[in-house]
C-alpha positions in Angstrom: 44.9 -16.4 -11.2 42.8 -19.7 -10.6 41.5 -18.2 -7.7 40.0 -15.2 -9.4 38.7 -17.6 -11.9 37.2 -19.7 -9.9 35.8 -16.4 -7.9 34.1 -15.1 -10.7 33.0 -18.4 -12.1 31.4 -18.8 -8.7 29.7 -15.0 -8.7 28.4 -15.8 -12.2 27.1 -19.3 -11.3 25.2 -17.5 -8.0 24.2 -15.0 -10.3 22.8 -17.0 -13.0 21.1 -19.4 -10.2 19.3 -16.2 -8.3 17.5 -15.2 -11.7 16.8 -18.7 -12.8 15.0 -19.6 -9.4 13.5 -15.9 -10.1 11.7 -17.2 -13.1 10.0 -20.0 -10.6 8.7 -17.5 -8.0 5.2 -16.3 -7.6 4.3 -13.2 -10.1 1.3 -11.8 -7.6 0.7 -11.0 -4.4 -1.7 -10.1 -1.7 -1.8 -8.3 1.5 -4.8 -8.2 3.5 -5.3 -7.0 7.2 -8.5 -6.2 9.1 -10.3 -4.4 12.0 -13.0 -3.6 13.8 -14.3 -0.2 14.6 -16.8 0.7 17.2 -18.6 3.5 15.5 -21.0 4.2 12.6 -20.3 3.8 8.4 -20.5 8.1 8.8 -17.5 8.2 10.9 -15.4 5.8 9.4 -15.9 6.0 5.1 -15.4 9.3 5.3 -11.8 9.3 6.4 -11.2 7.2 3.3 -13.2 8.6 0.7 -11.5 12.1 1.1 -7.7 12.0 0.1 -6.9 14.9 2.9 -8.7 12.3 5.8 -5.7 10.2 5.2 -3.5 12.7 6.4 -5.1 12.6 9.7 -4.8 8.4 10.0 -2.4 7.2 7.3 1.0 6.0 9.0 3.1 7.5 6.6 2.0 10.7 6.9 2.3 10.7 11.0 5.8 9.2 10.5 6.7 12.4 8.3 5.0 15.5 9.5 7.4 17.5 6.7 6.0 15.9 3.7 4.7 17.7 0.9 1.3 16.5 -0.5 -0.6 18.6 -3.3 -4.3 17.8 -3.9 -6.0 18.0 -7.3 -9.1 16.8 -9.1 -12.6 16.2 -7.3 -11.7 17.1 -3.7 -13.1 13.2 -3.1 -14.4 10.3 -4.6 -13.5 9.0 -8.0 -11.0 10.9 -9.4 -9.2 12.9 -6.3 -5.7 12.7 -6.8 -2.7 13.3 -4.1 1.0 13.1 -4.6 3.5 13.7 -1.6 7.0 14.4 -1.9 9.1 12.7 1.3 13.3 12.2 2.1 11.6 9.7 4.8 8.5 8.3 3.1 9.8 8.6 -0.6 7.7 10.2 -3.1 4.1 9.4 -5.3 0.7 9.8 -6.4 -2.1 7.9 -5.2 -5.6 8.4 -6.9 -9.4 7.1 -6.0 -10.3 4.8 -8.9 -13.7 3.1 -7.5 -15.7 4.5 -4.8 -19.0 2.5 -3.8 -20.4 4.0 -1.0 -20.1 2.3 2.3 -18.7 -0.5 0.5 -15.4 0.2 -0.8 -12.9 2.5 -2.0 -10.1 1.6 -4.8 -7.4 3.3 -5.4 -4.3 3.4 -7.8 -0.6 4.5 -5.8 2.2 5.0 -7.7 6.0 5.0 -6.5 8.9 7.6 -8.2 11.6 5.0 -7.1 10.0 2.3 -8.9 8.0 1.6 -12.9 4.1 0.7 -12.4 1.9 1.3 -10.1 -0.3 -0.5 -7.9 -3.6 -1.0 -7.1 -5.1 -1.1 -3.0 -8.6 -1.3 -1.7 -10.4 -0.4 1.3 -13.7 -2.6 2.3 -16.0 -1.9 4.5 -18.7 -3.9 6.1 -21.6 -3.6 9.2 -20.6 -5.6 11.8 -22.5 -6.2 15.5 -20.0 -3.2 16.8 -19.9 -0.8 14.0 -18.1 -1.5 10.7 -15.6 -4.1 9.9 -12.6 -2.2 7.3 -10.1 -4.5 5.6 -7.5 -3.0 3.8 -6.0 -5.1 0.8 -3.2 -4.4 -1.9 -2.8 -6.9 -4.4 -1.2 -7.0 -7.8 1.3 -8.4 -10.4 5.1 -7.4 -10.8 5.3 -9.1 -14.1 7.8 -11.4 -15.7 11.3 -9.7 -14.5 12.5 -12.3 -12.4 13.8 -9.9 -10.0 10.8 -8.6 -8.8 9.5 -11.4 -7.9 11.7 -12.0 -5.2 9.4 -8.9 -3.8 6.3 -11.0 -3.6 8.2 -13.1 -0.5 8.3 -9.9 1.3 5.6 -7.8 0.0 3.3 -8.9 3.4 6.1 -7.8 5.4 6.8 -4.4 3.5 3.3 -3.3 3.7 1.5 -5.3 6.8 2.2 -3.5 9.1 1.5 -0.2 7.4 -1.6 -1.4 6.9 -2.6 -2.5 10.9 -0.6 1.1 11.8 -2.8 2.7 9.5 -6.2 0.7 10.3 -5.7 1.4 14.3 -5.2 5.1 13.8 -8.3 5.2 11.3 -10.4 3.3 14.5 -9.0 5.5 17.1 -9.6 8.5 14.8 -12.9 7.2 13.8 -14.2 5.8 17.6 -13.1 9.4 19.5 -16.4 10.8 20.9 -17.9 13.9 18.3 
């Protein structure tokens, strides 16, 4: 019997330590990556400012050829909305919340598996070659202690999504019209 109570006594203590050291963690996070792309602003902004462009570069699409996405709103810019529905990929809704052109597009993605959403940005800039894009998610996941242990691995969960998804937009964006 003391070994059970010294068990539990144990779980609890680990337990109350993990959400204590919770409440210390970082809140916010950030996740940039970058690349060049050898071709004009023409070639490359579209593919982002028109929700069905991502289809053609966006890694989790390529990684599920059987999702389900269903367009609606403006068929770009501010205000197109897309949500997919994916056993691989999970499920959401991602909308176009800023779009300056050649500059940058904002968007708003939401998750069913989890409360919130999030907010992402693509930036674009001239560069000797063509057009520097850096893609960057960054946002808050609040007080619940939890979370936060999300933010240590939030670079890892996304990064390389992000380069996946930047090379395919510069091979998709650099292939000869």
């Amino acid at each position: 019997m003391k070994i059970l109570k010294y068990t539990l006594l144990t779980i609890l203590g680990f337990a109350i330590a993990l959400v204590l050291i919770g409440f210390v963690l970082p809140s916010q996070y950030s996740v940039t990556r970058s690349i060049e792309i050898k071709a004009p602003m023409i070639k490359v902004y579209p593919q982002v400012y028109d929700p069905k462009g991502w289809a053609r570069w966006g890694v989790w699409y390529l990684r599920d050829p059987e999702m389900k996405v269903t367009y609606s709103g403006p068929p770009a810019g501010v205000g197109a909305k897309w949500a997919w529905v994916s056993k691989k990929e999970g499920s959401g809704s991602m909308e176009i919340t800023r779009a300056d052109f050649d500059k940058l597009i904002a968007y708003k993605i939401a998750f069913a598996d989890f409360d919130g959403s999030f907010d992402g940005r693509l930036e674009f800039a001239p560069s000797a070659g063509g057009v520097t894009v850096t893609w960057i998610a960054d946002g808050d996941v609040g007080s619940n202690p939890l979370m936060r242990y999300f933010v240590l691995i939030m670079d890892r969960m996304l990064g390389p999504d992000f380069e996946g998804g930047l090379k395919n937009l510069k091979a998709l964006a650099e292939q000869p019209s």
